[in-house]
C-alpha positions in Angstrom: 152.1 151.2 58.2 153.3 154.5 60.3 152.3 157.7 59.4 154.1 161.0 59.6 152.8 165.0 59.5 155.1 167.4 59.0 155.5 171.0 58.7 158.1 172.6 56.1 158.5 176.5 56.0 160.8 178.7 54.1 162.0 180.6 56.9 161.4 181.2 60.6 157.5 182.1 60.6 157.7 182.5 57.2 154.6 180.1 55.1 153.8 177.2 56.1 153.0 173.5 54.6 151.5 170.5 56.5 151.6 167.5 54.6 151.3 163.3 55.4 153.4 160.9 54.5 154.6 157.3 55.2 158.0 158.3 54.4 159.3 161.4 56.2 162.9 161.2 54.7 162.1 160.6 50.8 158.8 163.3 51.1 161.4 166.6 52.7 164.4 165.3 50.4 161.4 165.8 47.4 160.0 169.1 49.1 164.1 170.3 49.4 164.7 169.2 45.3 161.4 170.7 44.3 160.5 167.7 42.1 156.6 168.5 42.1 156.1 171.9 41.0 152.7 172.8 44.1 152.8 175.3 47.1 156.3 174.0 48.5 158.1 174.6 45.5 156.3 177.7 44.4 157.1 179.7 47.9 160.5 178.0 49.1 159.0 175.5 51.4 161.9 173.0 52.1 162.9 173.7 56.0 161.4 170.9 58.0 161.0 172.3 61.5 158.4 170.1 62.9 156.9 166.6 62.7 155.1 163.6 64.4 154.7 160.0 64.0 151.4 158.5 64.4 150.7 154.7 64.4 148.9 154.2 61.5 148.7 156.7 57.9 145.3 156.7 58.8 145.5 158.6 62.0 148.4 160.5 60.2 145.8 162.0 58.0 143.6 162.9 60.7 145.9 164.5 62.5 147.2 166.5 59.3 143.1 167.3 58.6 142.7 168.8 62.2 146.2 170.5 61.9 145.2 172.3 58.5 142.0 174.0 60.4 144.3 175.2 63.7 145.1 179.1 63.6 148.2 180.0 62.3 149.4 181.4 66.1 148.6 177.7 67.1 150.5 176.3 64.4 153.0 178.3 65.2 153.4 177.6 68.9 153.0 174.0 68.3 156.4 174.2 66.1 158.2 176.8 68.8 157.2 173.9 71.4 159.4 171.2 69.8 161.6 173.6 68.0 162.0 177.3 69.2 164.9 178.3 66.8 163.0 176.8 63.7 166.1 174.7 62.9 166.0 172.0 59.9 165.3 168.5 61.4 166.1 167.1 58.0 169.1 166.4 59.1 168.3 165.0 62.4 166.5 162.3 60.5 169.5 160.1 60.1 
């Protein structure tokens, strides 16, 4: 089963959530609803603006584990490297 890691904010470098999933659609439309109250719905996260598919959920998690203990400058770069305006991909997804 593939894996995605994502990164939702609430505005250009505004705060940032990295989370795994095997469903990248259903997790940002849940993120964008808030339907768990948590850190994304508690601080606005629902902006997807950067993700990556990985192989397996098992390297997905890695990846998301190593991501989590980057700087934030690094996280930020890695976002401005796929997606310098900070744009929504949810709607890309399609």
């Amino acid at each position: 089963m593939a894996g995605f890691v994502y990164i939702v904010t609430n505005h250009k470098r505004g705060t940032l959530y990295i989370g795994v999933t095997s469903d990248l659609e259903r997790r940002i439309w849940e993120h964008r609803e808030a339907l768990s109250p948590g850190f994304t719905s508690k601080y606005g996260c629902t902006r997807l603006v950067w993700y990556e598919e990985h192989g397996s959920i098992g390297t997905a998690i890695q990846r998301e584990k190593s991501l989590k203990r980057w700087y934030r400058q690094w996280k930020i770069e890695l976002i401005e490297g796929l997606n310098p305006e900070w744009r929504d991909l949810y709607e890309e997804l399609w």
